[in-house]
N, C-alpha and C positions, 0 to 999 in steps of 0.2 A: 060799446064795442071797442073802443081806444082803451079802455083799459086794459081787455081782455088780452089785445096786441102787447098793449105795454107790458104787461104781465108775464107776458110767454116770453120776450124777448127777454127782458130784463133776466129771469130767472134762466137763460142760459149761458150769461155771463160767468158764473161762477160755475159753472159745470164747467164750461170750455176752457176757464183756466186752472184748473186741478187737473183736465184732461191735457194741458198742455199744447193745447190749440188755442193758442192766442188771436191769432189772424180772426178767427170763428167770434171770440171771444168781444174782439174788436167790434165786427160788424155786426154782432147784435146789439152791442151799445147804438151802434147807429141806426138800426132797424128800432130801436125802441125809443130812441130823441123821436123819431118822425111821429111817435101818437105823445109825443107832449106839446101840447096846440100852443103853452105862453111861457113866457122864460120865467113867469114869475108862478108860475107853477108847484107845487109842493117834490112831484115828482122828476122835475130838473136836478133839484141836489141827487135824489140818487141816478140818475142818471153821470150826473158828474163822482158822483162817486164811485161807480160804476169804470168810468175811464179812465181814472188815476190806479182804481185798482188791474186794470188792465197794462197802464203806460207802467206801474212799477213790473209788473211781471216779465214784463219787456226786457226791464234793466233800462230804460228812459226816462228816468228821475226826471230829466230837465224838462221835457213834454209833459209830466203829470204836472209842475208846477202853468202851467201856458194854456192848459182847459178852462173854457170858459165856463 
């Protein structure tokens, strides 16, 4: 079932920032770390990739390079 979460979330990331709803875009990244149970996880990278693609959208260069 964490996937399924992870899944739904993740995949609204790049919808929310083409729609230019960043803030949306943000918290589903964070809606979607909560179903990756271990940092060592396969699905952490994209999560992290997920937020850098978000923090550039931003125009926060400096905050994509500071994600863990």
């Amino acid at each position: 079932m964490d996937t399924l979460y992870f899944v739904l979330y993740a995949n609204q990331v790049p919808t929310h920032i083409k729609m230019g709803n960043l803030q949306q875009a943000w918290d589903a990244t964070l809606h979607a770390e909560k179903f990756v149970l271990h940092s060592t996880n396969p699905r952490k990278i994209d999560v992290t990739h997920y937020q850098i693609q978000v923090a550039e959208a931003l125009g926060d260069l400096k905050s994509s390079t500071l994600i863990d």
